[in-house]
N, C-alpha and C positions, 0 to 999 in steps of 0.2 A: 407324323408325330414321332415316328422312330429315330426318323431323321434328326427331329429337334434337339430328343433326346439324350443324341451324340453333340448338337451342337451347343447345347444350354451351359455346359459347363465352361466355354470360352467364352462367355457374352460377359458384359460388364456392365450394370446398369450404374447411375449417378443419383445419388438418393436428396434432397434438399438436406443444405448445411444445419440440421438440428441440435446438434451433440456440438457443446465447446470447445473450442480450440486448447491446447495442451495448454497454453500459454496465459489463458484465462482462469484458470484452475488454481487456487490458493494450495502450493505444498506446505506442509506444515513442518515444522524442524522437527526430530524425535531424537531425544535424549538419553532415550532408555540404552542401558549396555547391552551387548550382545553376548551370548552365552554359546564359547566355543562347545561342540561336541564333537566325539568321536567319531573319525573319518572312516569309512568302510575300506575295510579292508579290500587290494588291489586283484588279490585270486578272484574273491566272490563275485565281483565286478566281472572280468574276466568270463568264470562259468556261466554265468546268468547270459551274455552277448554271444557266446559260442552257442549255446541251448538252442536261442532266436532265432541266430545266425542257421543253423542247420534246420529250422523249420521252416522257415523263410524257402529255402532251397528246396525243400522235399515239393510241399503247395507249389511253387514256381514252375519244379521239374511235372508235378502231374497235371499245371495246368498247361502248360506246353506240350504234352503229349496229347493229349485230348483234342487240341485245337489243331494240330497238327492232321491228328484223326481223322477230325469233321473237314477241317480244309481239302483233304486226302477226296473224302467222299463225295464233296462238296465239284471237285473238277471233274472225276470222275462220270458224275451225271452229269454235268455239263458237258462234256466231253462227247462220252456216248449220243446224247439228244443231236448235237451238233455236225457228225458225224450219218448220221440219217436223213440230213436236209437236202443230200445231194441223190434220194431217191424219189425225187419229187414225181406220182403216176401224170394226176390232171391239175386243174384249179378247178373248185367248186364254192359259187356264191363268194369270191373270195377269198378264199382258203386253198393253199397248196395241200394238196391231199398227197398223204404219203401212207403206204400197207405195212403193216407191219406184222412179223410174224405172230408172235406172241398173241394169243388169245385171251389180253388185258383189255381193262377199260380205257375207251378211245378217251385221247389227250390232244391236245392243243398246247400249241410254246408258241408266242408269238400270233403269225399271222401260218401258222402249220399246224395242218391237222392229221394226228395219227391213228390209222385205225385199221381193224384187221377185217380182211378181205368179209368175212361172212356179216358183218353189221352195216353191209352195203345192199346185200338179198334182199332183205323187207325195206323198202323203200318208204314208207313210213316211220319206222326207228332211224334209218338211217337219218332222215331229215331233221328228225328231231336233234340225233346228234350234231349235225351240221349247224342247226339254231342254236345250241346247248352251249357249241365250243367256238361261235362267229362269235358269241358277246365275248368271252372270256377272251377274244383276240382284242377289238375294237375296244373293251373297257383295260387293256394290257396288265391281265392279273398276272401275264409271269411277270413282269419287271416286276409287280410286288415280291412274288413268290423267289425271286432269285436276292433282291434286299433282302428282306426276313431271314433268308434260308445263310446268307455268308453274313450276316450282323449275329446270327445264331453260332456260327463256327467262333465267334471270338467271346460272347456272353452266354455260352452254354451253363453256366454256374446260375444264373441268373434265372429262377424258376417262372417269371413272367416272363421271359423272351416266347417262352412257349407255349405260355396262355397266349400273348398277343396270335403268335402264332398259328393257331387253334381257331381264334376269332377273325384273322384274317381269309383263313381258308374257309371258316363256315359264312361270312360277309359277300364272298364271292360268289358261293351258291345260291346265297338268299337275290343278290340282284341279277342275278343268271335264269334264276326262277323266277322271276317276276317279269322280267323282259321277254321268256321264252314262253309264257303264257300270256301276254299281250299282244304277244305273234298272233294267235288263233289257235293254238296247240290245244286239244283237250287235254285237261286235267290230269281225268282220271287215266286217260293215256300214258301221259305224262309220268306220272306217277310208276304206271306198272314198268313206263322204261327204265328207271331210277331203281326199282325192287329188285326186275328180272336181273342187271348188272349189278346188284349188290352181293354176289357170291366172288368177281372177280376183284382180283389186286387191283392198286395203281402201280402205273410205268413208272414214275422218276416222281422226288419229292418236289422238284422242280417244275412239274407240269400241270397245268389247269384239264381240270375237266370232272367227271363224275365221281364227286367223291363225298363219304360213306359215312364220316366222321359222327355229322348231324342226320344221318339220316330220317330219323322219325320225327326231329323238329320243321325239318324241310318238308315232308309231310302235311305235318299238322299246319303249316305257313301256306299252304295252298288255300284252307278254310277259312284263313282270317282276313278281318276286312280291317282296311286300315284305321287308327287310331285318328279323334278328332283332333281336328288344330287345341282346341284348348285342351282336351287331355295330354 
């Protein structure tokens, strides 16, 4: 839909010939005289285009710094994530497992998963993570998370880019959490994995994995059973 979005303004639809042709249209002759008035003067013309003119430039210049900014930021974590793929330790369940130092919440980019050496000791959180951040591979939420994120560098202005935004990263939880409790995961497990990591950052705006946003609603989506076809 983002996509479309971009693309809706080039499209050209053909609507049925309803509305007369110029040429079927009776002009009527009009007689009436016209009544010259006073032409505006050539200054005022002038300052009113110069005013414009410099406002025009000012918006232009800040929105080309800004975007500049996000773009700036925008390779940066690309960069760095990119730059970490070549400390691949094993592969697990499909997943190239990479350590990282940082004692953040484990992420996932792709078909890699990053995680720091201690959320491998309890072998039950660890699994979990590993179930948590296989979907977020297999259903490929970064290639959303990298659209949204450089569609956002150029319509930063645009205060829905960042709801969509918002809804696309809490979209990803909710069927992240639904898939990783049809695993066989207890719940209530589940859950405390989600709380105990809710004190930690995320690593890159770029990366799928446990995040915090929606927490309590994610929560509460554990309890609900789903809505009937005709509701």
């Amino acid at each position: 839909t983002l996509l479309l979005c971009l693309i809706a303004p080039t499209l050209e639809f053909s609507l049925p010939h309803s509305i007369p042709q110029l040429t079927e249209i009776a002009i009527e002759t009009f007689s009436n005289s016209f009544v010259e008035e006073d032409v505006i003067e050539k200054n005022t013309i002038e300052v009113l285009d110069y005013n414009l003119s410099i406002s025009l430039k000012l918006l232009m210049s800040i929105y080309l710094i800004v975007t500049l900014i996000l773009l700036f930021r925008f390779g940066k974590h690309l960069v760095h994530i990119l730059k970490l793929l070549n400390n691949v330790q094993f592969k697990k369940d499909g997943l190239n497992v990479i350590y990282v130092p940082e004692e953040k919440n484990s992420f996932s980019f792709f078909n890699y998963l990053f995680i720091h050496p201690k959320d491998f000791e309890n072998q039950n959180h660890s699994q979990t993570i590993i179930k948590h951040e296989r979907t977020h591979s297999q259903q490929l939420h970064s290639l959303d998370l990298i659209i949204v994120e450089f569609i956002a560098c150029f319509f930063w202005f645009n205060p829905f880019i960042w709801l969509y935004k918002i809804a696309i990263v809490q979209n990803h939880e909710f069927i992240v959490d639904e898939s990783v409790l049809k695993s066989g995961i207890d719940a209530e497990a589940y859950s405390n994995t989600i709380i105990q990591s809710g004190n930690k950052h995320s690593y890159s705006q770029l990366s799928s994995g446990f995040n915090f946003i929606q927490t309590k609603n994610r929560l509460i989506m554990f309890k609900q059973s789903k809505s009937s076809v005709m509701k």
